[in-house]
DOKOL-86081 format. One record per residue: residue in one letter; x, y, z of N, C-alpha, C in turn. Coordinates in steps of 0.1 Angstrom, whole numbers, plus 2048, in hexadecimal, padded with zeros to 3 digits. Layout:
<atoms>
AXYZXYZXYZ/...
</atoms>
This chain:
<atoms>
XC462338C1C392398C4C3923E8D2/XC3224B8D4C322518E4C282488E9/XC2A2448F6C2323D8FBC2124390B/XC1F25090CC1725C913C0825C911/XC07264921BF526291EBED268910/XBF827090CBEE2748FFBF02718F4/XBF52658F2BF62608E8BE62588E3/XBDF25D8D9BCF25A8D6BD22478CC/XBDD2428CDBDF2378CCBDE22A8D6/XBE22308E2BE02268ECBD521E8E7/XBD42118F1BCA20A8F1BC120D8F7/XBB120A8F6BA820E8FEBA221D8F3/XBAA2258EFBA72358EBB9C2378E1/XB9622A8D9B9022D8D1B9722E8C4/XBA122F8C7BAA2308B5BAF21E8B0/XBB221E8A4BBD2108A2BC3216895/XBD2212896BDB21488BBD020E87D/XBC720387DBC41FA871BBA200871/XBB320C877BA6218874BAA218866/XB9C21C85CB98221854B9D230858/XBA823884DBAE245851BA224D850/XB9F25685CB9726085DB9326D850/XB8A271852B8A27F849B95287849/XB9B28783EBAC28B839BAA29B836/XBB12A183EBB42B183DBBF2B683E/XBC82B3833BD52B5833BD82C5838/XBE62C483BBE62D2843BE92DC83B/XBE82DC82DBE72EC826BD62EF826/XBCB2E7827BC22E882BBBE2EB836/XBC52E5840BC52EC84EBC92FE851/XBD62FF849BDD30A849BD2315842/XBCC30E832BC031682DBB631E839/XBB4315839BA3317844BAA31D851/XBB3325853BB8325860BB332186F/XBB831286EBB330B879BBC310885/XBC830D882BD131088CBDA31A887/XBE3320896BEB32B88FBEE33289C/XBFB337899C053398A5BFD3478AD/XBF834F8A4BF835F8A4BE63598B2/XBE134F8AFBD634F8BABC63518B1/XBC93558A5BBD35989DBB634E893/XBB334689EBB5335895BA933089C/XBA2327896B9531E898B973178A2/XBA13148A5BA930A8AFBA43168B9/XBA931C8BEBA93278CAB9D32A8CC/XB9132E8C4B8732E8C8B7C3258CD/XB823188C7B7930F8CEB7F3098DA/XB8A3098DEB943048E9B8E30A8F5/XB863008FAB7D303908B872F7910/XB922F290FB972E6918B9E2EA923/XB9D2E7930BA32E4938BAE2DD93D/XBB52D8935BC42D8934BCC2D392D/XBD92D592ABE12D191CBDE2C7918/XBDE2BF91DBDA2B1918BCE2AE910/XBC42B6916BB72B590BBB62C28FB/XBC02CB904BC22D28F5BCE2CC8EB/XBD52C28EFBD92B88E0BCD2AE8E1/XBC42AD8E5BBA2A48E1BB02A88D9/XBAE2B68DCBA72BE8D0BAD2BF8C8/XBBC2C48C3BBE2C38B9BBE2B68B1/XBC02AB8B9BC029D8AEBB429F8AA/XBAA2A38B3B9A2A08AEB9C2A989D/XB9F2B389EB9E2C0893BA52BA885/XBB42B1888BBB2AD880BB329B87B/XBA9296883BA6288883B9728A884/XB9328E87BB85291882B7F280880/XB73278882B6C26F882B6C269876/XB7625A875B7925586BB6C24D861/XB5E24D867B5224785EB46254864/XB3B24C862B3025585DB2A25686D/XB28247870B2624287DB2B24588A/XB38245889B4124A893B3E258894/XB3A26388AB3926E88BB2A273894/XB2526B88DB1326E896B1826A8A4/XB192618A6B1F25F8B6B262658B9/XB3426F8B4B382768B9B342828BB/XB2828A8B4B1F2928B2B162928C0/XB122868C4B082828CFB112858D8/XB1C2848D9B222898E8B242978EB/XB2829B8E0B2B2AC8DEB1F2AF8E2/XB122AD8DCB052B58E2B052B08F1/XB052A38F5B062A3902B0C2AA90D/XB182B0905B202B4910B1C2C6910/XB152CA907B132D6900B062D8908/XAFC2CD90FAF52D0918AF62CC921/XB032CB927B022C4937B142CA93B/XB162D793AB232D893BB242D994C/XB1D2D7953B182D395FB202C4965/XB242BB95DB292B2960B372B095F/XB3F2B995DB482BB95CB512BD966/XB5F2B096BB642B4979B6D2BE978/XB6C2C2985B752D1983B7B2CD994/XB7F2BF991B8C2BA9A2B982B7999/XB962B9989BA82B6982BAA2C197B/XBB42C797EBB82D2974BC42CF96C/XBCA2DA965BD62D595EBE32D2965/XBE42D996EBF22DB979BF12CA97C/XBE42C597DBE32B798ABED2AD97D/XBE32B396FBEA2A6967BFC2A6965/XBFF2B4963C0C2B4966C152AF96B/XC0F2B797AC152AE984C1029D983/XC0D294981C09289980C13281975/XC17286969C22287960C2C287966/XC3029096FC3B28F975C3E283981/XC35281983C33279990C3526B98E/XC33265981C3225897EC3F25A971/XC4326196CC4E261967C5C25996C/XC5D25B97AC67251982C64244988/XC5B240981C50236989C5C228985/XC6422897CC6C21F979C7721F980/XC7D22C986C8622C991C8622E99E/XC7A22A9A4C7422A9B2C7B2219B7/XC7D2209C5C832169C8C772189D8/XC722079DBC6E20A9EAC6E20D9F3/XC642159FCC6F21CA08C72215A10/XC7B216A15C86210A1CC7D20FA2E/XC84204A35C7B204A45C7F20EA4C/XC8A215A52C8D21EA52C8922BA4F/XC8722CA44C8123CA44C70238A49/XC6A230A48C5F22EA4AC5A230A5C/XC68232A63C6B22EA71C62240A75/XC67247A6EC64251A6EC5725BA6D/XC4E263A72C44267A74C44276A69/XC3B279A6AC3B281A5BC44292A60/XC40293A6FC4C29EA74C5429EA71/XC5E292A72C67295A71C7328FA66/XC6928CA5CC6628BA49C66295A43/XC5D29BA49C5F2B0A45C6D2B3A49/XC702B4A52C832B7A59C8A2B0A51/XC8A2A0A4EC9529EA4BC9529CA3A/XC8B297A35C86298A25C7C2A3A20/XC7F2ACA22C712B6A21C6D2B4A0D/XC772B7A07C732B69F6C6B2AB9F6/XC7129E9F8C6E28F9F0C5F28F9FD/XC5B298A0CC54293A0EC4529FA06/XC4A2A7A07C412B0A00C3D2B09EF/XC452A89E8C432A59DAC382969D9/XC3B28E9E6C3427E9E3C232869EA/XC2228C9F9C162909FBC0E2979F0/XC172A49EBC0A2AB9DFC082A19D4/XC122959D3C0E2909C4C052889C6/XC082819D1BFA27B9D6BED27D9D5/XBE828D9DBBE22979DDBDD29A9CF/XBE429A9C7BDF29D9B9BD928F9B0/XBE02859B4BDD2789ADBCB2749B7/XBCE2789C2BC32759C5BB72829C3/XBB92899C0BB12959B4BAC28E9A8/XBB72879A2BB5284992BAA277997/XBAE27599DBA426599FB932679A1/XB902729AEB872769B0B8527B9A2/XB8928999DB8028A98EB8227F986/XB85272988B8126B97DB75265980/XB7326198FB6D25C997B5F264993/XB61273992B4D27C990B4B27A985/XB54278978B51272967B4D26B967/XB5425E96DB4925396DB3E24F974/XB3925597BB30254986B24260979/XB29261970B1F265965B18254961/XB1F24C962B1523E95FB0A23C967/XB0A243973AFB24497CAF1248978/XAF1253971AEB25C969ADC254965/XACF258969AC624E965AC2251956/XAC625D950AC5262940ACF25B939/XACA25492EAD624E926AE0250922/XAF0251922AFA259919AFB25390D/XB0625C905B032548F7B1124E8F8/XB0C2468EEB152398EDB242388F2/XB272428E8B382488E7B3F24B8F7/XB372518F9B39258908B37251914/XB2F246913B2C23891DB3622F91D/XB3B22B90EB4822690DB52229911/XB5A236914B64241918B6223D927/XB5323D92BB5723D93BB5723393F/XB4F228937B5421893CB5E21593A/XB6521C933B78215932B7E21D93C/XB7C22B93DB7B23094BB7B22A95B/XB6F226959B6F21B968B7220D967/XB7520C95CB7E1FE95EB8F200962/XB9520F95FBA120E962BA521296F/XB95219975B9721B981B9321198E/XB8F204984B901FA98DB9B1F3993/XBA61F899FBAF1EF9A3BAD1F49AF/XBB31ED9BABB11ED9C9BBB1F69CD/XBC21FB9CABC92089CDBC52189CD/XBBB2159C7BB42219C0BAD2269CB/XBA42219D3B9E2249DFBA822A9EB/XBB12269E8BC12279F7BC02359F4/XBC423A9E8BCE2479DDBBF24B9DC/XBB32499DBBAA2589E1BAA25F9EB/XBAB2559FABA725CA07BB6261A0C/XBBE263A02BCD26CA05BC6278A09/XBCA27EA12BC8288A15BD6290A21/XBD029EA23BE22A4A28BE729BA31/XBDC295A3EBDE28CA4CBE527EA49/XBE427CA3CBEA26AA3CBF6269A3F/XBFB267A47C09263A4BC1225CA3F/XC21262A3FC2D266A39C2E252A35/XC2D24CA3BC3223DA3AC2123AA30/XC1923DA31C0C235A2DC11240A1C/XC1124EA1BC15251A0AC20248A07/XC2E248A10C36244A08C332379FE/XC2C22AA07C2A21EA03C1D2249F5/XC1422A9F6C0F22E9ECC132339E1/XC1B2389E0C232419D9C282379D3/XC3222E9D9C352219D2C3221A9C8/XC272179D2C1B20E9CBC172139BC/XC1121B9C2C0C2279B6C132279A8/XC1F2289A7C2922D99AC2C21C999/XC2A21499FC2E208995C24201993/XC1720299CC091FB996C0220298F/XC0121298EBF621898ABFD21F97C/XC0722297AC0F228971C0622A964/XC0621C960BFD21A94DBEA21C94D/XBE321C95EBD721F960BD822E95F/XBE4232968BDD241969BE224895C/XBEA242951BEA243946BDE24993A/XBDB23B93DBD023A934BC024293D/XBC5245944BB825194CBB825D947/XBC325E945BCC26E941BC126C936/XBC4265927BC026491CBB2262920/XBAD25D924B9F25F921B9A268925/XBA0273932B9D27C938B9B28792B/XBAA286927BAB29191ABA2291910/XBA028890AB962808FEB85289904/XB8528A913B7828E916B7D29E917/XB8529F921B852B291FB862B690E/XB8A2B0906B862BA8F5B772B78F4/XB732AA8FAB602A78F4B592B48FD/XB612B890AB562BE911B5C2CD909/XB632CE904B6A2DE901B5E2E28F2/XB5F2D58ECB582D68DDB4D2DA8E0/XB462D58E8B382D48EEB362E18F1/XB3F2E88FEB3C2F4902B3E3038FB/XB4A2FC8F1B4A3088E6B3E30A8DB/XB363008D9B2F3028CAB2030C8D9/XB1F3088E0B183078EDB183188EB/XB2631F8F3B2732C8F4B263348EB/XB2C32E8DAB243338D0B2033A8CD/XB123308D0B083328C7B073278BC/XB0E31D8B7B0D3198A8AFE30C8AD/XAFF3098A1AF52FD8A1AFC2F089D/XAF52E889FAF72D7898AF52D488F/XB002CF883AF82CF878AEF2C1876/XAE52BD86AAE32B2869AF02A4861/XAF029E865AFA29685EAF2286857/XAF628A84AAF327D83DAFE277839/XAF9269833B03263830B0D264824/XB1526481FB1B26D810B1626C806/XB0D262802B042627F7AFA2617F9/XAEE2657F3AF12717E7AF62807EE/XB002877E8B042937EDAFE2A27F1/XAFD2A17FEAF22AC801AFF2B8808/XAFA2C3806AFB2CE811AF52DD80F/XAEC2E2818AE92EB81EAE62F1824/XAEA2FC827AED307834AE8317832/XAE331583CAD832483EAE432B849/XAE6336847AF034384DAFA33D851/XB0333984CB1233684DB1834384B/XB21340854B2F34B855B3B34985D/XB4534E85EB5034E860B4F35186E/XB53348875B52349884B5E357888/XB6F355880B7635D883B7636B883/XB6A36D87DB6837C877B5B384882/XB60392889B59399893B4939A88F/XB4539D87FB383A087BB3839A86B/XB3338D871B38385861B2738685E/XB2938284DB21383848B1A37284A/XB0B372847B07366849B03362839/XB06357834B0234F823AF7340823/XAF134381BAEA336818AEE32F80D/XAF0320810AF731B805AF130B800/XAEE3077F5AE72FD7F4AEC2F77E6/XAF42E97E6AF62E07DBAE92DA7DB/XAE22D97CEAD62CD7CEAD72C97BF/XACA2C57BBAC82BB7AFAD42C07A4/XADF2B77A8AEA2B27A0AF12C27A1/XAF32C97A6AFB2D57A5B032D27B2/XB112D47AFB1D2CB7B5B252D77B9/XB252E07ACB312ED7ABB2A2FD7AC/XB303037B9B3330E7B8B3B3137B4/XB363207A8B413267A0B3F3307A7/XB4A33A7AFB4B3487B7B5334D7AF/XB4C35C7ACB503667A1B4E3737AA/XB5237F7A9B5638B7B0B623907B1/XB6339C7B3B723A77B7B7639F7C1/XB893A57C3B923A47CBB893A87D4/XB893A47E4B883A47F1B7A3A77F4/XB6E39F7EBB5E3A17EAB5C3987F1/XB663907F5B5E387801B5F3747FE/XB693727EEB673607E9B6F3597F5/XB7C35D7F9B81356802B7C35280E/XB77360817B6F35D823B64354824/XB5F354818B57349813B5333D817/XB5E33C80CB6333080AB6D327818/XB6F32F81FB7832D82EB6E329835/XB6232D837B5732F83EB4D32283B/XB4F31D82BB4B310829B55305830/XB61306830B682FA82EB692FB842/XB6A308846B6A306858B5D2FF85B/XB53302858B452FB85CB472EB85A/XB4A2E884DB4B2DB847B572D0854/XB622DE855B642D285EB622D2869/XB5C2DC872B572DA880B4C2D187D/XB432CC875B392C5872B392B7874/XB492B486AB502A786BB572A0877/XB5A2B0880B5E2AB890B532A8899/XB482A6894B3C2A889DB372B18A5/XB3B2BC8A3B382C88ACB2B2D28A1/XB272DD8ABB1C2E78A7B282ED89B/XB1E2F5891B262FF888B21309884/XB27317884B22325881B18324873/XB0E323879B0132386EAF6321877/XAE9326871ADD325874AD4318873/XADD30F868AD8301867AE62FD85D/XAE12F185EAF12E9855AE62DB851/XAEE2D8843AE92C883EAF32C2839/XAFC2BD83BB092B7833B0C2A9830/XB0E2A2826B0C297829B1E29382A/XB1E28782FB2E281838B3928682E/XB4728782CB4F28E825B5F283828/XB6428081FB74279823B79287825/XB7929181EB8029B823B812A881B/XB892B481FB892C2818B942C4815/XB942C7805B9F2CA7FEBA12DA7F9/XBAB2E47FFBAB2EB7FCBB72F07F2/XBB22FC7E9BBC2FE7E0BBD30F7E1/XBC63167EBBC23237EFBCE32A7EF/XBD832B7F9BE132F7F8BF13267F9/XBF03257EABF831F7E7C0731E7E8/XC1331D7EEC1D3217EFC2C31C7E5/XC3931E7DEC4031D7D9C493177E6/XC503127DDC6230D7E8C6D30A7DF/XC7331A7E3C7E3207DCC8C3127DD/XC8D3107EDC963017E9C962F97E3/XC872F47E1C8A2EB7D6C882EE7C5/XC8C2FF7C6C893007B7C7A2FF7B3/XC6F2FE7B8C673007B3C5F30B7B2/XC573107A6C4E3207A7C4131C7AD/XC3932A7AEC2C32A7B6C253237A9/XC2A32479FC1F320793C1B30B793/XC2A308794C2B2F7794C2C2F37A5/XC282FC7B1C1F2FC7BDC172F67BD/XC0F2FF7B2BFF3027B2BF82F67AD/XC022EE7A2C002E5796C002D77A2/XC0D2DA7ABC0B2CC7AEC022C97BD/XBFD2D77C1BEE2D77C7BE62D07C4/XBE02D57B7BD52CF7AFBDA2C07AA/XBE32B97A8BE22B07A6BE42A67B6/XBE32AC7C2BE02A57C9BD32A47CE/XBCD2B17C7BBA2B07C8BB32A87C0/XBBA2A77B1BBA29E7A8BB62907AC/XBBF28B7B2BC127B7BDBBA2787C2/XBB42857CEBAE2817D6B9F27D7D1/XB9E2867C7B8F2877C1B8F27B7B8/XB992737B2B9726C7A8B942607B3/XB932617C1B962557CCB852517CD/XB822497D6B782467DAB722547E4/XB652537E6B602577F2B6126F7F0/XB542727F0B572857EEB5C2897F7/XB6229A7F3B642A07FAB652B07F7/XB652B77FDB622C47FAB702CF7F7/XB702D27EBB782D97E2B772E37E1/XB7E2ED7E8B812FD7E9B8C3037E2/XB8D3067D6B9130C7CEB9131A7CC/XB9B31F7D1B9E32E7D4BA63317C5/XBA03397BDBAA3407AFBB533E7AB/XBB232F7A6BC13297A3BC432F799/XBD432779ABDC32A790BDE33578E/XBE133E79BBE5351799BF534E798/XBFD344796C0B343790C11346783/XC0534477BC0634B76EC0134F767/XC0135675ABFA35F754BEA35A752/XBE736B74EBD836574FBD035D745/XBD7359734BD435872FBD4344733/XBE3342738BE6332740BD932F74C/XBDA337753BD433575FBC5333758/XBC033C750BAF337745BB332A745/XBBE32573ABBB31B735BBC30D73D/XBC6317747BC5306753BBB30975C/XBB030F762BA7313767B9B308762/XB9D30E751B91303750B922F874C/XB982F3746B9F2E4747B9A2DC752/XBA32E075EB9E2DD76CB942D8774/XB842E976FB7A2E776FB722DC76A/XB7A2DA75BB742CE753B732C1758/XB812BE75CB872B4763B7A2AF770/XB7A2BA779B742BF782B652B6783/XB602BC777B512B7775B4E2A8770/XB5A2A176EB5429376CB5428A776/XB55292786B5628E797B4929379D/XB3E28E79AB3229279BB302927AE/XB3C2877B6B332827BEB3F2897CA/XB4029D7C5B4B2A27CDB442AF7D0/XB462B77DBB422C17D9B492CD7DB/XB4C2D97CEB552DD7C7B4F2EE7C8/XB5B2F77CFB5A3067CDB6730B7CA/XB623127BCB6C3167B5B653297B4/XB733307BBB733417B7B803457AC/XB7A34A7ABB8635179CB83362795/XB8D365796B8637578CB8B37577E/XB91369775B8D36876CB80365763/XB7936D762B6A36C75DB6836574E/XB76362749B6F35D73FB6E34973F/XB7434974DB75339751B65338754/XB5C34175DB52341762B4533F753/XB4534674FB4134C73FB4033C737/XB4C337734B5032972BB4432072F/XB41320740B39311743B2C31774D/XB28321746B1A32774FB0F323747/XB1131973DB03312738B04304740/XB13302749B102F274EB082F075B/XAFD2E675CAF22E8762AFA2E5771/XB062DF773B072D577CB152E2788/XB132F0782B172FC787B0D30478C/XB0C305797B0731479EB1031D7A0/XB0E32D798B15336796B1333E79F/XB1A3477A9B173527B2B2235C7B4/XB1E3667B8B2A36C7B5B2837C7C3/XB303817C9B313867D2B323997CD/XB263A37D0B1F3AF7CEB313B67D2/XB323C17CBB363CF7CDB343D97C8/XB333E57CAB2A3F17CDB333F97C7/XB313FF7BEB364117BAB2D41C7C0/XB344237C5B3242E7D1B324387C5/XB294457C6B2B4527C2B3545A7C1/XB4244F7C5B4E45C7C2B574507C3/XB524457B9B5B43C7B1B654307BC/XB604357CCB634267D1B5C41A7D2/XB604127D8B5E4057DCB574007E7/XB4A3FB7E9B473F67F5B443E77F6/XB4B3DE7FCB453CE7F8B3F3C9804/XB353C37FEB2B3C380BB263B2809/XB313AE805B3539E80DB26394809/XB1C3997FDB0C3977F7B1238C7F1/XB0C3807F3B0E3737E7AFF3737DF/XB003787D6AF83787CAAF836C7BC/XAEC3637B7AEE35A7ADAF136679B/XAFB35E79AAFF36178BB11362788/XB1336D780B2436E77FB2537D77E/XB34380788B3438C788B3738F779/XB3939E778B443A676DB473B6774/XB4A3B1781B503BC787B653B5783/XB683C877FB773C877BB7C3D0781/XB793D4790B833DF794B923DA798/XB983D4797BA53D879DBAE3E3796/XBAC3E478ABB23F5785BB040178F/XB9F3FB78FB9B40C796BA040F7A7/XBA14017AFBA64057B8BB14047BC/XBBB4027ADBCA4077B0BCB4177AF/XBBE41B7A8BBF4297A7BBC42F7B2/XBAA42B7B5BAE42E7C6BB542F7D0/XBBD4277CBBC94267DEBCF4327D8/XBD74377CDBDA43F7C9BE943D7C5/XBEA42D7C6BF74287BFBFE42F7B8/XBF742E7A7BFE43379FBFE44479A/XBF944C7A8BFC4597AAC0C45C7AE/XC0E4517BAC1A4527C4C2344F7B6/XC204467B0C2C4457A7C2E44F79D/XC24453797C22460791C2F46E792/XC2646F7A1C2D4797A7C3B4777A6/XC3E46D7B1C4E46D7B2C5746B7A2/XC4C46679CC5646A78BC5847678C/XC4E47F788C5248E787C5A493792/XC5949079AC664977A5C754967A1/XC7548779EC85488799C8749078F/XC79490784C8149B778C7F4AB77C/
</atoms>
């Protein structure tokens, strides 16, 4: 096990191996919802307000670990708003370079040896002449350690504060000032450029074999707060709101103007499970808008679960183990297997989870496009069937097979909606992203193969050869 400051295991961090495992978001669900992602166009990047590496893998644990009970989550909720109005408390004496360098600095702390009387004979003139590296690497690291101290030093000096903090965040800094309790600590503040060459060296010493596992565990809680204060200042810059948070039973959620944070001029949706209606059934044309949707439900759901504000005008959701997505599905030609028995053993890992204790929210993007359409009906609804005897999950299902939609639109325990597109006066297409209650029986994808003018190009180039 790494036993680096960012390891969110250490002692003290708030975590334990024997935790109750947090809200589970396996990473083809991650991958779904595009949380992360090389190209930059990822959930991750837009809320990443952290000031330095270290707190951006602490955001991501947050994103991958979100708050493993209901409780932990409100409290972790209460900080994010805290920090979302007071980004004013935030030190700006540690940057990322300091933590770096501080990494490096205590990395040899095992092969220090002490300085010697001799070099100590010597005055810092002529330390520079005769050591200039080893004397100019111990002064700045100094220099920086005594940086990281002082900003730990204005964090916790938030315990002054005569307004009460919340819980979560009082804890962080009293473990905080307890690690900055040792009598060394005061020496390695008042470092400054004047301290003579013999008074760092012995600090410097000191430092890497007393302070080593403190300034450790500073790092970590430092980090742990740069993603709380990033979370806070992103939902902040925004614009989003807080949602309300319930406890998982009985199953609530809804949301007035939700949309897709990712998108330049997203559409906003209202959406509401209530007396006993569990399942959204999403019906509409190719690219009318079910995926974005449905992305747009399951991003909210989990910034909600991280404690943070979410792109909506209000939110009500009640606690979640987690989001199962079934979207884009992938094959793996190595091991011989097709996209179709992919897809199969997808669903039987949603199967699992659903047959488990405790809901969660089921995003079902047009399964079973691995095989024909007449298979894909019959395993579609099956599924569904299956689906509906899990009352206590909450389940969106899009599909453009219309006759799966059709089969179970007398079951009470379905809300049906389905997403507007427009025929134009000269036979195109305009989708205008409208979530409307009922089921489509729009069928264009013929027509706008004909549009693009596909089967012209093929047309043509037949007759050319002859």
């Amino acid at each position: 096990m790494k036993t680096g400051p960012c390891n969110p295991l250490l002692p003290g961090s708030g975590y334990s191996l024997n935790a109750k495992p947090p809200m589970h978001n396996d990473k083809i669900t991650l991958r779904d919802l595009s949380i992360f992602s090389t190209q930059g166009e990822d959930l991750f990047s837009l809320v990443d307000k952290t000031t330095s590496s270290m707190g951006r893998e602490a955001l991501r644990h947050c994103f991958r670990n979100p708050p493993d009970d209901f409780d932990r989550l409100q409290a972790t909720q209460e900080v994010l708003r805290w920090w979302s109005k007071h980004p004013e408390h935030w030190t700006r004496l540690i940057t990322n370079g300091t933590l770096v360098l501080l990494e490096k600095f205590f990395e040899a702390a095992d092969s220090v040896h002490a300085p010697s009387g001799l070099s100590l004979l010597f005055g810092n003139f002529f330390q520079k002449l005769i050591n200039r590296n080893q004397y100019s690497f111990i002064q700045f690291s100094l220099s920086q350690l005594a940086d990281f101290l002082k900003g730990c030093k204005e964090l916790t000096a938030l315990l002054e504060l005569p307004s009460t903090l919340p819980s979560l965040l009082e804890t962080e800094l009293k473990q905080m000032q307890d690690e900055l309790n040792h009598p060394l600590i005061p020496l390695l503040i008042r470092v400054d450029k004047h301290t003579p060459y013999a008074t760092l060296s012995r600090l410097s010493f000191r430092a890497r074999r007393e302070l080593k596992h403190r300034i450790y565990q500073l790092m970590e809680h430092y980090a742990r707060l740069d993603a709380e204060q990033a979370m806070g200042q992103a939902g902040r810059d925004l614009g989003w709101q807080y949602p309300e948070l319930r406890s998982s039973l009985p199953l609530q959620f809804q949301a007035k103007g939700l949309y897709h944070p990712l998108l330049e001029t997203p559409v906003p949706y209202d959406l509401e499970f209530h007396n006993g209606q569990h399942f959204l059934f999403l019906t509409g044309a190719n690219m009318s808008g079910k995926t974005t949707f449905m992305r747009a439900l399951g991003v909210s759901t989990l910034l909600a679960h991280m404690g943070m504000a979410v792109p909506a005008q209000s939110m009500t959701l009640s606690f979640l183990e987690g989001i199962i997505t079934n979207m884009h599905v992938e094959d793996n030609l190595l091991r011989g297997e097709s996209y179709f028995f992919a897809e199969v053993q997808r669903m039987k890992n949603t199967a699992q989870k659903v047959a488990g204790q405790g809901p969660h929210l089921l995003l079902m993007d047009e399964l079973f496009k691995g095989t024909n359409v007449h298979d894909a009906y019959e395993c579609t609804r099956a599924v569904v069937e299956g689906l509906l005897l899990h009352p206590d999950q909450l389940m969106v299902l899009s599909t453009h097979i219309h006759e799966v939609a059709q089969h179970f639109e007398k079951r009470s325990e379905i809300v049906f909606s389905y997403f507007v597109t427009d025929t134009q006066a000269d036979g195109r297409f305009q989708f205008r992203y409208e979530l409307r209650q009922g089921i489509s029986n729009d069928r264009i994808g013929y027509r706008i193969l004909l549009q693009e003018g596909v089967l012209d190009i093929l047309n043509c180039h037949n007759l050319g050869n002859n």
